[in-house]
mmCIF file of the N, C-alpha and C atoms, coordinates in Angstrom:
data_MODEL
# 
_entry.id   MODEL 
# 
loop_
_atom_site.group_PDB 
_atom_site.id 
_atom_site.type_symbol 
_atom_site.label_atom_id 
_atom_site.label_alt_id 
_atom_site.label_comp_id 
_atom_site.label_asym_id 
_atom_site.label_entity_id 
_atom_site.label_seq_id 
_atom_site.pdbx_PDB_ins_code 
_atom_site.Cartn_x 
_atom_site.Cartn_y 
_atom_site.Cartn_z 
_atom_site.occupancy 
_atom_site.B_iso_or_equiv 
_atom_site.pdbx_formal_charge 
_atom_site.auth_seq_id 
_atom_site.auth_comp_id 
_atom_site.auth_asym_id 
_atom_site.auth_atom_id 
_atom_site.pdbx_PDB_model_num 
ATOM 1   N N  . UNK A 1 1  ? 90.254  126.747 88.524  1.00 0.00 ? 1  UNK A N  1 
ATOM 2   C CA . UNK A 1 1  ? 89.846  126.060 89.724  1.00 0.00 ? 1  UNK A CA 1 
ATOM 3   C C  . UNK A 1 1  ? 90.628  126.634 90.899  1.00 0.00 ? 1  UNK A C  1 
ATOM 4   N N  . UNK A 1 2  ? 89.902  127.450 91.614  1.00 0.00 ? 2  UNK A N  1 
ATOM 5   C CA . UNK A 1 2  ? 90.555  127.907 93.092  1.00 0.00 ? 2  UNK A CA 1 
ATOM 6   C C  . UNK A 1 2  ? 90.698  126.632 93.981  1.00 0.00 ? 2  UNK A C  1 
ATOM 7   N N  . UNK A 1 3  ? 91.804  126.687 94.851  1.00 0.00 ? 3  UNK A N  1 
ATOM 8   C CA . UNK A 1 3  ? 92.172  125.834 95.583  1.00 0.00 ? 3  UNK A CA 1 
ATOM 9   C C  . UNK A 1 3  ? 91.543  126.029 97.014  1.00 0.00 ? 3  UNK A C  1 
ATOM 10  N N  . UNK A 1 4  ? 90.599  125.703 97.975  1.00 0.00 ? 4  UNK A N  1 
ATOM 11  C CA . UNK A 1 4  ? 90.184  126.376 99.247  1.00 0.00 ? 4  UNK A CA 1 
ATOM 12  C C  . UNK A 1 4  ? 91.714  126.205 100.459 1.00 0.00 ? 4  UNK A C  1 
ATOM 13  N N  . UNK A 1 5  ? 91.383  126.662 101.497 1.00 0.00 ? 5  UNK A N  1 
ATOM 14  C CA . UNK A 1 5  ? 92.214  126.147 102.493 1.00 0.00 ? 5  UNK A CA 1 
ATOM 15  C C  . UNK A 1 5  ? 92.000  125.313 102.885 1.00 0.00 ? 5  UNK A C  1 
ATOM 16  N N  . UNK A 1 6  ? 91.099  124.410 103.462 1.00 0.00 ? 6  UNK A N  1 
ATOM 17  C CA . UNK A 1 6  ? 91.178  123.503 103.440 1.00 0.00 ? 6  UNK A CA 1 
ATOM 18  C C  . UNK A 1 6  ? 91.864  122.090 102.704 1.00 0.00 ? 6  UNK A C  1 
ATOM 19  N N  . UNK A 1 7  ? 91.702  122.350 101.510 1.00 0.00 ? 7  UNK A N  1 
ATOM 20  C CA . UNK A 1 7  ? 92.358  121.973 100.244 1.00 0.00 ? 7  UNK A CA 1 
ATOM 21  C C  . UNK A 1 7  ? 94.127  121.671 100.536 1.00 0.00 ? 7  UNK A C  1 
ATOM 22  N N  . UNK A 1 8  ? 94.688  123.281 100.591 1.00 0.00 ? 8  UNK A N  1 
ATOM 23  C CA . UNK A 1 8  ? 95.626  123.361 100.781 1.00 0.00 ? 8  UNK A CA 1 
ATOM 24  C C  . UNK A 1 8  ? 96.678  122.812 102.485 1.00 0.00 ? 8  UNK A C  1 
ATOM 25  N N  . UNK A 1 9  ? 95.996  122.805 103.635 1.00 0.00 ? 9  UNK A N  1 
ATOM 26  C CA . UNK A 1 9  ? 95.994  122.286 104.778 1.00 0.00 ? 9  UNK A CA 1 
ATOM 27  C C  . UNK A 1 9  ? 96.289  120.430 105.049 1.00 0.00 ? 9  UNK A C  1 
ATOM 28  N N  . UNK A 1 10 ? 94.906  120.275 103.812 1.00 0.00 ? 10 UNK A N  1 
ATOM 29  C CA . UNK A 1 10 ? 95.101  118.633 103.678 1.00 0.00 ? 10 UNK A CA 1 
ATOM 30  C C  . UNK A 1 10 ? 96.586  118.362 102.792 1.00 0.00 ? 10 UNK A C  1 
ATOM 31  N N  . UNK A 1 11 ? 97.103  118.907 101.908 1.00 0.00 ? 11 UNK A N  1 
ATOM 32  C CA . UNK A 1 11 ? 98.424  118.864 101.237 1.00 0.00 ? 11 UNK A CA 1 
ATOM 33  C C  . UNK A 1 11 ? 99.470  119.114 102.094 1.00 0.00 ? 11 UNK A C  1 
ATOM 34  N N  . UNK A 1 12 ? 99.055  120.067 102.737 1.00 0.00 ? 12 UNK A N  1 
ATOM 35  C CA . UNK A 1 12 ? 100.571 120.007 103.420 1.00 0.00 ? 12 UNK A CA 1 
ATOM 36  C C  . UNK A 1 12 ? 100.465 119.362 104.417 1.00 0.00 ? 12 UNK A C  1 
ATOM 37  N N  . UNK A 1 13 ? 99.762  118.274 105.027 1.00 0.00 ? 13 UNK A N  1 
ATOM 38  C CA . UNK A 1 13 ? 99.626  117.621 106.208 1.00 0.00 ? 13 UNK A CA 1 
ATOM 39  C C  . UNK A 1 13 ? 99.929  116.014 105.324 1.00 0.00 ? 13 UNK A C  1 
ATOM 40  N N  . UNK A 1 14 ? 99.675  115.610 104.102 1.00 0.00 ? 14 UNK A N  1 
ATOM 41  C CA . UNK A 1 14 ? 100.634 114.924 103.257 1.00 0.00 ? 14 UNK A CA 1 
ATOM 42  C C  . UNK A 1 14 ? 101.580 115.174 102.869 1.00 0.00 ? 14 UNK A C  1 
ATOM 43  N N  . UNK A 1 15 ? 102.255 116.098 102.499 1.00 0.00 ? 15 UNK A N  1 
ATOM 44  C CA . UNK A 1 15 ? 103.532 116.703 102.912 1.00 0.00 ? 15 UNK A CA 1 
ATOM 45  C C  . UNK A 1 15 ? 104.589 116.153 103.884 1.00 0.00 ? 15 UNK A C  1 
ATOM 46  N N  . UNK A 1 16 ? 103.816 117.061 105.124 1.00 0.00 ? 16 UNK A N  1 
ATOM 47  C CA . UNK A 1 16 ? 104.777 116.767 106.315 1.00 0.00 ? 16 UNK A CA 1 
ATOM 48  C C  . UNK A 1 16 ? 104.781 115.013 106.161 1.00 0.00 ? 16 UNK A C  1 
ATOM 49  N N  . UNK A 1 17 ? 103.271 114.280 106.293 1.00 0.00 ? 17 UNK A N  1 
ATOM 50  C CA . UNK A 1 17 ? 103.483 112.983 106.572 1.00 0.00 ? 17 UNK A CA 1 
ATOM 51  C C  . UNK A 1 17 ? 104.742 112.398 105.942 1.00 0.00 ? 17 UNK A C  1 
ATOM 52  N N  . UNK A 1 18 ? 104.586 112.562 104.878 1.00 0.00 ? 18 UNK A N  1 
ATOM 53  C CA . UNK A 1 18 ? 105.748 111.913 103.519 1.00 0.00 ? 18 UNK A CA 1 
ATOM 54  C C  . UNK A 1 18 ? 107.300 112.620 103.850 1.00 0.00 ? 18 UNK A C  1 
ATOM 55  N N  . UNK A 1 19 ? 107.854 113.873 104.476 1.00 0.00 ? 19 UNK A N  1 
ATOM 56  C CA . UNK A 1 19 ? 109.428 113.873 104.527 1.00 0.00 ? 19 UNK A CA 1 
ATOM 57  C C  . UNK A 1 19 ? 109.304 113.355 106.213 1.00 0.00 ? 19 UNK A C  1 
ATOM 58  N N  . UNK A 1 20 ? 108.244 113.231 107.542 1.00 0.00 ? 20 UNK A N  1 
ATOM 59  C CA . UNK A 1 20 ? 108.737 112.819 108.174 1.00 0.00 ? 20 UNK A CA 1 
ATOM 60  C C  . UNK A 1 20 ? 109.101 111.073 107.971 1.00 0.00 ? 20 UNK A C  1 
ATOM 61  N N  . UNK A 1 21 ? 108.128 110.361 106.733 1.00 0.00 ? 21 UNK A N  1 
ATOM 62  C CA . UNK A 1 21 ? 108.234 109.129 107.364 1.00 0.00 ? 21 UNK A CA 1 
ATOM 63  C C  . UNK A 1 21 ? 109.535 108.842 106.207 1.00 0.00 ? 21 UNK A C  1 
ATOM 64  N N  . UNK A 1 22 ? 109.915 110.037 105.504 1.00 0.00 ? 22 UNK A N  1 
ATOM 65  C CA . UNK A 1 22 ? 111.407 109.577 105.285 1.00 0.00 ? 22 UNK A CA 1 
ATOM 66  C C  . UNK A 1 22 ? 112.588 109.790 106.116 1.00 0.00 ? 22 UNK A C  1 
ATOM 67  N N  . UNK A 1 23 ? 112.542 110.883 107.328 1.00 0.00 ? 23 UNK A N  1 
ATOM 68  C CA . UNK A 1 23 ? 113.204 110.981 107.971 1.00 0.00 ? 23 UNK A CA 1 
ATOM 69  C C  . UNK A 1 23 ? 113.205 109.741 108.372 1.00 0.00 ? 23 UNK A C  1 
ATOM 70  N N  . UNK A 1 24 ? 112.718 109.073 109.338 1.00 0.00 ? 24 UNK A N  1 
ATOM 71  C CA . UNK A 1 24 ? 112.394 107.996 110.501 1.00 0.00 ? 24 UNK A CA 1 
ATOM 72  C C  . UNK A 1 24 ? 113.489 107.263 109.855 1.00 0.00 ? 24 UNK A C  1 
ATOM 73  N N  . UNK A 1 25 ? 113.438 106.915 108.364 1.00 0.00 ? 25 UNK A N  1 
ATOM 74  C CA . UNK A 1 25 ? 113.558 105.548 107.207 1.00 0.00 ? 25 UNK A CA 1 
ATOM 75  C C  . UNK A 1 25 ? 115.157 105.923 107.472 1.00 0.00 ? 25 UNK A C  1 
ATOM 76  N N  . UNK A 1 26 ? 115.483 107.264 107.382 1.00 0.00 ? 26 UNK A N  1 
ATOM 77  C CA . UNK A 1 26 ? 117.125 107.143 107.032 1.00 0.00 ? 26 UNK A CA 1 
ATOM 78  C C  . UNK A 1 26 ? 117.114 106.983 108.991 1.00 0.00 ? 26 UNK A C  1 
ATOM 79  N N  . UNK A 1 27 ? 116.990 107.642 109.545 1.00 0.00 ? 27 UNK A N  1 
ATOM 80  C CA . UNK A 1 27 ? 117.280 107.420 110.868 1.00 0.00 ? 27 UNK A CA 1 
ATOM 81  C C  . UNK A 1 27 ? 117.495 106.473 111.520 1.00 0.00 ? 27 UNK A C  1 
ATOM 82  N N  . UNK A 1 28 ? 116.862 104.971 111.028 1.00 0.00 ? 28 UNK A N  1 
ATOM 83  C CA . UNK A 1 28 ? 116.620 103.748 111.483 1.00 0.00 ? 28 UNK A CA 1 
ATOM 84  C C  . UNK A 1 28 ? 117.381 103.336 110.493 1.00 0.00 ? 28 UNK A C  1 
ATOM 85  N N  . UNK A 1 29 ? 117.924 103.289 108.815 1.00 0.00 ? 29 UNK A N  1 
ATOM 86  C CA . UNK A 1 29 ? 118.957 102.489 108.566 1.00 0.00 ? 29 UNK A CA 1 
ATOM 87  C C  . UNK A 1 29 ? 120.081 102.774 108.852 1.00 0.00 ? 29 UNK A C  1 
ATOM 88  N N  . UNK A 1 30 ? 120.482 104.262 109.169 1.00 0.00 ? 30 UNK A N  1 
ATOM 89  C CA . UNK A 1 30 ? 121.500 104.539 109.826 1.00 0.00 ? 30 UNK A CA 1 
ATOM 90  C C  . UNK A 1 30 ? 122.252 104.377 111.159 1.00 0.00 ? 30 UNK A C  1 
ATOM 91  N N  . UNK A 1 31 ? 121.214 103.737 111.765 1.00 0.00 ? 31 UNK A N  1 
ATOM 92  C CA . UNK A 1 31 ? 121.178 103.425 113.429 1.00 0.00 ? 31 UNK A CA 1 
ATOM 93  C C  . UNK A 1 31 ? 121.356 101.191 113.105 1.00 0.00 ? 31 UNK A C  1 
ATOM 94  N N  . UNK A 1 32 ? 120.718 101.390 112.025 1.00 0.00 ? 32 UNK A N  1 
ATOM 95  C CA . UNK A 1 32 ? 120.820 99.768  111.625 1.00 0.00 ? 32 UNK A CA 1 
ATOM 96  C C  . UNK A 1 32 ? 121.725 99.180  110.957 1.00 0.00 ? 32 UNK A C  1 
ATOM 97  N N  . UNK A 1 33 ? 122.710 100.051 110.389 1.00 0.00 ? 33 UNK A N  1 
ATOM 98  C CA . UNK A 1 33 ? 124.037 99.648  109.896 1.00 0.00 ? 33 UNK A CA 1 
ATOM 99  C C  . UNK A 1 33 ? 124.995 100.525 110.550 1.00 0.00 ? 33 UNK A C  1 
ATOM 100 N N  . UNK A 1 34 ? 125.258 101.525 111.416 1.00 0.00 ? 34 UNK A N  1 
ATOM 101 C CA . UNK A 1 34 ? 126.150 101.982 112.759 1.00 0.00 ? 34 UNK A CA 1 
ATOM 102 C C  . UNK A 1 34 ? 127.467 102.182 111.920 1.00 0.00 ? 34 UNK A C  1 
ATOM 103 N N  . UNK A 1 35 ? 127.446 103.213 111.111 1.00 0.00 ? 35 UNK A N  1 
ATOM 104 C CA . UNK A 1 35 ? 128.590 103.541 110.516 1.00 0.00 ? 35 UNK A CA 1 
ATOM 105 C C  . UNK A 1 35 ? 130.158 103.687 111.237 1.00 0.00 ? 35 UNK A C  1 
ATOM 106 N N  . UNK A 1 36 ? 129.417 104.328 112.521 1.00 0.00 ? 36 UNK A N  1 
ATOM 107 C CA . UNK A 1 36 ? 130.412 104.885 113.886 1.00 0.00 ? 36 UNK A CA 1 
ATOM 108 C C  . UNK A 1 36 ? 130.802 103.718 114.403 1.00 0.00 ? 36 UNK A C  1 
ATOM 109 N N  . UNK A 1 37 ? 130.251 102.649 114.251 1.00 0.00 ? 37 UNK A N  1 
ATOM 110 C CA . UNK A 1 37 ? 131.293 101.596 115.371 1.00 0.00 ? 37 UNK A CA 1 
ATOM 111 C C  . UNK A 1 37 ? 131.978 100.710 114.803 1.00 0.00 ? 37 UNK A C  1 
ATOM 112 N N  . UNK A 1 38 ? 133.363 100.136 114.942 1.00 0.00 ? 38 UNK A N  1 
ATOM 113 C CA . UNK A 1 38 ? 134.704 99.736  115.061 1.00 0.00 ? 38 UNK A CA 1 
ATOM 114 C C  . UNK A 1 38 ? 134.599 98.575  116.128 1.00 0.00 ? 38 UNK A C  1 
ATOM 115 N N  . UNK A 1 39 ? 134.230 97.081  115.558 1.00 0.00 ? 39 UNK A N  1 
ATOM 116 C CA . UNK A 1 39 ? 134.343 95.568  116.386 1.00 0.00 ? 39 UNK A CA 1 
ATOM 117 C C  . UNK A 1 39 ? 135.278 94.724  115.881 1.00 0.00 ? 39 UNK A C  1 
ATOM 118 N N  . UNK A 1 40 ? 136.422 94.461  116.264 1.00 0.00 ? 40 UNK A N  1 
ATOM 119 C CA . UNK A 1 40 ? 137.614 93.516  116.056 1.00 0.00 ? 40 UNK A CA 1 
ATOM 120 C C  . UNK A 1 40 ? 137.106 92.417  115.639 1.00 0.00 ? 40 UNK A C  1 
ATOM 121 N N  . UNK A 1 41 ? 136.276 91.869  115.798 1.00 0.00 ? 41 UNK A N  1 
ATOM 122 C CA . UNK A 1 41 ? 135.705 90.592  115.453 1.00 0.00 ? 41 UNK A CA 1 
ATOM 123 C C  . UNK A 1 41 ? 134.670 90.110  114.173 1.00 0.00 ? 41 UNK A C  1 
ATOM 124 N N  . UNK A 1 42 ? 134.631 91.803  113.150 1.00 0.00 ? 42 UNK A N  1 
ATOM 125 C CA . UNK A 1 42 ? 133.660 91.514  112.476 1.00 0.00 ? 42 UNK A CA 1 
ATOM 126 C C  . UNK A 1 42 ? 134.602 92.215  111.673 1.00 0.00 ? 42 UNK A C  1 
ATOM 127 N N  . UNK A 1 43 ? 134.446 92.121  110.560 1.00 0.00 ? 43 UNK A N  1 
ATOM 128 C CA . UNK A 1 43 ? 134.808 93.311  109.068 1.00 0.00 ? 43 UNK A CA 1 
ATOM 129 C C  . UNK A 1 43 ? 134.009 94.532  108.695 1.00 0.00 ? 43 UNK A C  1 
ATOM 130 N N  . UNK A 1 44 ? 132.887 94.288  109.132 1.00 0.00 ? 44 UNK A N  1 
ATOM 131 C CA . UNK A 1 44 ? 131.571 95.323  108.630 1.00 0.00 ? 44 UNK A CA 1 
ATOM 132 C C  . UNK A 1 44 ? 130.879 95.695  109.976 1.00 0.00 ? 44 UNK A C  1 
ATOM 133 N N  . UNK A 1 45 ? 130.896 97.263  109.908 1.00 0.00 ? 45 UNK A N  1 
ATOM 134 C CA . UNK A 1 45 ? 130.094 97.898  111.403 1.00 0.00 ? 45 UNK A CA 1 
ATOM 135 C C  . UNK A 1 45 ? 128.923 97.289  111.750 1.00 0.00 ? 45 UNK A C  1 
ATOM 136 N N  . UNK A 1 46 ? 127.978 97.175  110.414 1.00 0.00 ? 46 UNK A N  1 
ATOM 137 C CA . UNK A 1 46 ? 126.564 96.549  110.772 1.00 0.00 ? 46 UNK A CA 1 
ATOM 138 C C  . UNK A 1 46 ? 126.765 94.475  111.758 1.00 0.00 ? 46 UNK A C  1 
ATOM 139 N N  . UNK A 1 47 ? 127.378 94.168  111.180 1.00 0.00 ? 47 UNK A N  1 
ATOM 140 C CA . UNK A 1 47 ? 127.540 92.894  112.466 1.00 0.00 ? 47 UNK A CA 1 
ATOM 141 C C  . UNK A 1 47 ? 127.674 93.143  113.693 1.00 0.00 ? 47 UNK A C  1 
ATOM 142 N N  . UNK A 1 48 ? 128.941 94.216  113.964 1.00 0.00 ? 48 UNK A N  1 
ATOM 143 C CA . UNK A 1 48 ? 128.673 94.579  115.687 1.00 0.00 ? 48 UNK A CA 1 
ATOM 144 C C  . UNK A 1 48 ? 127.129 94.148  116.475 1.00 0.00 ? 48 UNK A C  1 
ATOM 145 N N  . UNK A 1 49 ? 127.171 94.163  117.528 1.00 0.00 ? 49 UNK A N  1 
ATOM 146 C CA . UNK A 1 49 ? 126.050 93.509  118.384 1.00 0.00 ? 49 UNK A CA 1 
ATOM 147 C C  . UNK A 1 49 ? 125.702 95.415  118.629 1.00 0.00 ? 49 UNK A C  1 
ATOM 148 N N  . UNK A 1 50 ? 124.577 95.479  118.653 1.00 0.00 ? 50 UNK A N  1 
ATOM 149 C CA . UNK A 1 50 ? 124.194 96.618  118.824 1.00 0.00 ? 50 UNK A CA 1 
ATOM 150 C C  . UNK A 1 50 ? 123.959 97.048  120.693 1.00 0.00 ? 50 UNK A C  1 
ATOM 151 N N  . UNK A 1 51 ? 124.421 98.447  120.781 1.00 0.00 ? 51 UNK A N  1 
ATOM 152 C CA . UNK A 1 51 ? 124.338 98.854  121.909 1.00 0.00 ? 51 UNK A CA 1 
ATOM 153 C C  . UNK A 1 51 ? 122.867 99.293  122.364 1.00 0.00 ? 51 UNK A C  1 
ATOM 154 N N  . UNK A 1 52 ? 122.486 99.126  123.778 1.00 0.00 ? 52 UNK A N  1 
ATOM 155 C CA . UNK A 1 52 ? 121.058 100.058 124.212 1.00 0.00 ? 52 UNK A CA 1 
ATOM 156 C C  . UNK A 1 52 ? 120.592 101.356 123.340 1.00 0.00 ? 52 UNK A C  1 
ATOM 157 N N  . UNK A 1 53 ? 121.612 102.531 123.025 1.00 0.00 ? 53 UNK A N  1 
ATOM 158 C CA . UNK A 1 53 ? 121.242 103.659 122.839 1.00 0.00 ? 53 UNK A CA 1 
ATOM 159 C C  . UNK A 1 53 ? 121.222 103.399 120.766 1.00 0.00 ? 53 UNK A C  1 
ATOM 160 N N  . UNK A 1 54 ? 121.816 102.044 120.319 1.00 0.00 ? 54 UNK A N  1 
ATOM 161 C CA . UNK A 1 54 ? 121.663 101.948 119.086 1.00 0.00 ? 54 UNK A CA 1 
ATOM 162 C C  . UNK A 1 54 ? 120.446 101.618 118.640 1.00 0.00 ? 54 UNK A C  1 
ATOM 163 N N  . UNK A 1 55 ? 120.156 100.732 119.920 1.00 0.00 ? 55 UNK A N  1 
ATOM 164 C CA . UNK A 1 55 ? 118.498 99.966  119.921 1.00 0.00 ? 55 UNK A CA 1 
ATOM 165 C C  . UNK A 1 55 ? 117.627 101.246 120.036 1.00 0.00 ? 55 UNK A C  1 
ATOM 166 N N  . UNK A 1 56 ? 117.814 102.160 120.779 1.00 0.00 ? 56 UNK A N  1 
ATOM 167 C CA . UNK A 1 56 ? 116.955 103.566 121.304 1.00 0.00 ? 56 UNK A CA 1 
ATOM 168 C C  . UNK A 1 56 ? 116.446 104.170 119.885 1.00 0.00 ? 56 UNK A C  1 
ATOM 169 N N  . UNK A 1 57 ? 117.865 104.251 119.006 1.00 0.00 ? 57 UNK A N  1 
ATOM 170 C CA . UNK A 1 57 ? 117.515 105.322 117.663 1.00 0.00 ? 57 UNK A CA 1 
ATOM 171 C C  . UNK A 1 57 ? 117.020 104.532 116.857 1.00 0.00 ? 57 UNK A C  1 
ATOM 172 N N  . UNK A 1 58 ? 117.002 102.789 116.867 1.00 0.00 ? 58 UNK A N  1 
ATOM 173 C CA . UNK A 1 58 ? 115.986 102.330 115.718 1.00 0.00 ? 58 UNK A CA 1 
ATOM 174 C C  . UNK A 1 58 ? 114.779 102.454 116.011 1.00 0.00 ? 58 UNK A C  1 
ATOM 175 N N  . UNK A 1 59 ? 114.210 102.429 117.197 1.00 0.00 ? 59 UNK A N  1 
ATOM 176 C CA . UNK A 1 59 ? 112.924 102.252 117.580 1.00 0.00 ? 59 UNK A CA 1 
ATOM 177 C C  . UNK A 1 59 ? 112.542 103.958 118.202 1.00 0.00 ? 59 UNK A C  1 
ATOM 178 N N  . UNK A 1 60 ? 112.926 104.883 118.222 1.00 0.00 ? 60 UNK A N  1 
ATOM 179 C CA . UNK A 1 60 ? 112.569 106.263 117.308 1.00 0.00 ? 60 UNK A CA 1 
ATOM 180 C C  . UNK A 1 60 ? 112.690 106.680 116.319 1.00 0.00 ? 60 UNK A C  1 
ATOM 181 N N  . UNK A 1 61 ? 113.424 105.712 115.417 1.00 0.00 ? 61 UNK A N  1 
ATOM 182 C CA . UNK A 1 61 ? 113.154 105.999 113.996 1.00 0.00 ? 61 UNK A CA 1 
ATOM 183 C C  . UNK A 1 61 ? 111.908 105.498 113.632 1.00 0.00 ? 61 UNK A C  1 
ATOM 184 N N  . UNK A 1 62 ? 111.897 103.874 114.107 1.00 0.00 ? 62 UNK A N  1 
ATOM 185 C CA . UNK A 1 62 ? 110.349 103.383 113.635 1.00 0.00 ? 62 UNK A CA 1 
ATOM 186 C C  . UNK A 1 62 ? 109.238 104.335 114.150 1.00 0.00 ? 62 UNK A C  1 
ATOM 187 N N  . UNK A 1 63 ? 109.452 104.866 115.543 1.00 0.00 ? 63 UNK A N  1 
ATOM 188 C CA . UNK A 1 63 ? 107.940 105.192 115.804 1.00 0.00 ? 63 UNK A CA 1 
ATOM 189 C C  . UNK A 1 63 ? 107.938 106.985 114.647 1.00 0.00 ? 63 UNK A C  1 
ATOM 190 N N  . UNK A 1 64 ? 109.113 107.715 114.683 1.00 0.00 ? 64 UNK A N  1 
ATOM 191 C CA . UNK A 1 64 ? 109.100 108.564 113.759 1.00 0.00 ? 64 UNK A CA 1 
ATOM 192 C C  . UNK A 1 64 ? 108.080 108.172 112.396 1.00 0.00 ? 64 UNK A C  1 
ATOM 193 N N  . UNK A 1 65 ? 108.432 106.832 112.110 1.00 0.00 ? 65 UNK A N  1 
ATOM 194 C CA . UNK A 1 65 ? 107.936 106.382 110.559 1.00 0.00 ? 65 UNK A CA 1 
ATOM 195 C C  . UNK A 1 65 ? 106.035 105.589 110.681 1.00 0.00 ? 65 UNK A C  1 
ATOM 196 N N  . UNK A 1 66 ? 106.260 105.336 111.643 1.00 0.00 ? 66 UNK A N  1 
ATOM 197 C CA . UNK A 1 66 ? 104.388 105.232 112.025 1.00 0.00 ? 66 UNK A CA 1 
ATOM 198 C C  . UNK A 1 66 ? 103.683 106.545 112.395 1.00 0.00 ? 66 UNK A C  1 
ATOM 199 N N  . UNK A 1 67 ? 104.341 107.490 112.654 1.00 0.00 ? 67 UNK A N  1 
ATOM 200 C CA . UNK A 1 67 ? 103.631 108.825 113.343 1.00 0.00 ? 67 UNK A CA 1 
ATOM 201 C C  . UNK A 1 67 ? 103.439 109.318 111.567 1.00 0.00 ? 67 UNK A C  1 
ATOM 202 N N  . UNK A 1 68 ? 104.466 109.531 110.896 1.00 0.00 ? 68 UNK A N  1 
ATOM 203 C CA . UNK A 1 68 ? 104.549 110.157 109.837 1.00 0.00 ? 68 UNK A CA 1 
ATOM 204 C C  . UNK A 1 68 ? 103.632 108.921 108.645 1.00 0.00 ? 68 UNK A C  1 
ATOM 205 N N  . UNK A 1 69 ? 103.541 108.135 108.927 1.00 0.00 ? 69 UNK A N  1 
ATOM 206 C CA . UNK A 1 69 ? 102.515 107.215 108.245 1.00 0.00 ? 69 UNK A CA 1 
ATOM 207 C C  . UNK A 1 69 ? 101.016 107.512 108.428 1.00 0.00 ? 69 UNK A C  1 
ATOM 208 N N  . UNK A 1 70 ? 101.011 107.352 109.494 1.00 0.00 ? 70 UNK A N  1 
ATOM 209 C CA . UNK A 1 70 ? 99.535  108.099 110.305 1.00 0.00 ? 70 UNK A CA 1 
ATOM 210 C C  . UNK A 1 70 ? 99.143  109.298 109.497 1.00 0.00 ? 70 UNK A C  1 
ATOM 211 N N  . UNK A 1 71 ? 99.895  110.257 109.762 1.00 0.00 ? 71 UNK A N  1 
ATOM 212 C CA . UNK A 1 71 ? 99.847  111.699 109.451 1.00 0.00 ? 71 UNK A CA 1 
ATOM 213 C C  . UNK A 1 71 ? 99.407  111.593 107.835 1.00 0.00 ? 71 UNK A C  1 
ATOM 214 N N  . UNK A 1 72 ? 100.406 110.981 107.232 1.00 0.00 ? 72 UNK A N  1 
ATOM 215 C CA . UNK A 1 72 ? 100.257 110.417 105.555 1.00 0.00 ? 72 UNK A CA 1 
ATOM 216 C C  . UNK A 1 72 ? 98.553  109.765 104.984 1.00 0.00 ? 72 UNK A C  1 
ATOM 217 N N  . UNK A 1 73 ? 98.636  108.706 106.043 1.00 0.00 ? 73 UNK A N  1 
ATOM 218 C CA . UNK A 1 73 ? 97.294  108.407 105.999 1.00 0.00 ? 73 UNK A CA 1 
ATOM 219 C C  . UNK A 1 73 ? 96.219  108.959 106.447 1.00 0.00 ? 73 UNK A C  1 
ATOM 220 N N  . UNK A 1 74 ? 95.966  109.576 107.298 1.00 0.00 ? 74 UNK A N  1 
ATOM 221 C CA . UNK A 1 74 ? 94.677  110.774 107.515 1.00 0.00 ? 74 UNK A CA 1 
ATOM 222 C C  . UNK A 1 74 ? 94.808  112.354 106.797 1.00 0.00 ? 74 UNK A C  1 
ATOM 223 N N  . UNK A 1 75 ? 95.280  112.208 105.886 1.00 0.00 ? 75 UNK A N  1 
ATOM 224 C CA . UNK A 1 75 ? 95.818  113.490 104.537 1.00 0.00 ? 75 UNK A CA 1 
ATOM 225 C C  . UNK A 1 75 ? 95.537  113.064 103.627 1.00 0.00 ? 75 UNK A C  1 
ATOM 226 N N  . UNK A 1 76 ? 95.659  111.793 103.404 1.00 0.00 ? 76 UNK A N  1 
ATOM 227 C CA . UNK A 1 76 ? 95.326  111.283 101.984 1.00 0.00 ? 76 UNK A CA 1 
ATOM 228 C C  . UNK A 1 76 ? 93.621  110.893 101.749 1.00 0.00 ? 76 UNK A C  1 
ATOM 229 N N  . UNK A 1 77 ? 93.078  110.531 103.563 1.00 0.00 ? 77 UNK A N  1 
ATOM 230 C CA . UNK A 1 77 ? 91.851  110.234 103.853 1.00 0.00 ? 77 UNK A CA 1 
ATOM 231 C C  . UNK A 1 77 ? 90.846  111.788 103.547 1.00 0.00 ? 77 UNK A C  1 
ATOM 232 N N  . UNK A 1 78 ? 91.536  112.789 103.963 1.00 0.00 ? 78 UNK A N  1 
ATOM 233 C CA . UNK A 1 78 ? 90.972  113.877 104.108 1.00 0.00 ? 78 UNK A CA 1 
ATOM 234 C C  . UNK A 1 78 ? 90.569  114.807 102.707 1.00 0.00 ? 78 UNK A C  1 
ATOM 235 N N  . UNK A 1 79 ? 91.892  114.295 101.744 1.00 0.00 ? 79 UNK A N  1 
ATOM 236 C CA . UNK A 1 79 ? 92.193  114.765 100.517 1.00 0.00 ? 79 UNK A CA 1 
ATOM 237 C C  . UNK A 1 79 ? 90.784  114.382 99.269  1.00 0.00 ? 79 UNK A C  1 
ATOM 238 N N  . UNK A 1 80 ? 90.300  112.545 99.812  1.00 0.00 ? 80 UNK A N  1 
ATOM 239 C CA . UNK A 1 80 ? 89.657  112.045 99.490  1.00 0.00 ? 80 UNK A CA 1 
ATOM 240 C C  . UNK A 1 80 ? 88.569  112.113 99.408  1.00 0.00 ? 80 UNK A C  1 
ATOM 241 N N  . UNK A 1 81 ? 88.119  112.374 100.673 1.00 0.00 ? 81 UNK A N  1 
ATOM 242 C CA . UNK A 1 81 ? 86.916  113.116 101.049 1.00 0.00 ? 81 UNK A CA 1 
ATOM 243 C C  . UNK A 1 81 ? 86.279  114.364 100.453 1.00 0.00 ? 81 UNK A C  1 
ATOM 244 N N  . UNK A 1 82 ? 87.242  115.773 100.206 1.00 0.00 ? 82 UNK A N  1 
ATOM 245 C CA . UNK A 1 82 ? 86.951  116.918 100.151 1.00 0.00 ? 82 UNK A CA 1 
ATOM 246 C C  . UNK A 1 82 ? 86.833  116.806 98.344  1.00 0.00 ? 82 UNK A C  1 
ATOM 247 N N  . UNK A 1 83 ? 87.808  115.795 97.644  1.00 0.00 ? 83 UNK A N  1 
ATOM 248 C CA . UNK A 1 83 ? 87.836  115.674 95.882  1.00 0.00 ? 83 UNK A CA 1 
ATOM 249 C C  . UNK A 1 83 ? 86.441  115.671 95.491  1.00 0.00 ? 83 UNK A C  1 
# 
């Protein structure tokens, strides 16, 4: 069974979808538990009250993880189609 390009195009466009919407995932728990910050008032970084630019990288992580969802889902639509 030859594979067309097309074939192969729709895979790697599930591909990309699937390591970006794992990027987003570590990007946003890493921005959601703030390894880097140090608050006298808490024991654990993730309690700190989060800063503007902490708020910035969760919510480009999320939209990272809906773009790469998207992408996931019209690859898997396309994949479906052509089977």
């Amino acid at each position: 069974m030859v594979r067309s390009h097309q074939t192969n195009r729709i895979s790697r466009n599930v591909a990309v979808g699937a390591v970006t919407v794992l990027v987003g995932v570590v990007l946003a728990i890493v921005f959601a538990l703030q390894p880097w910050r140090i608050c006298p008032e808490d024991d654990v970084p993730a309690g700190c009250a989060a800063l503007p630019q902490d708020v910035l990288g969760m919510m480009l992580g999320m939209c990272i993880i809906l773009g790469g969802a998207a992408a996931l889902v019209v690859g898997s639509l396309r994949r479906g189609k052509d089977v």
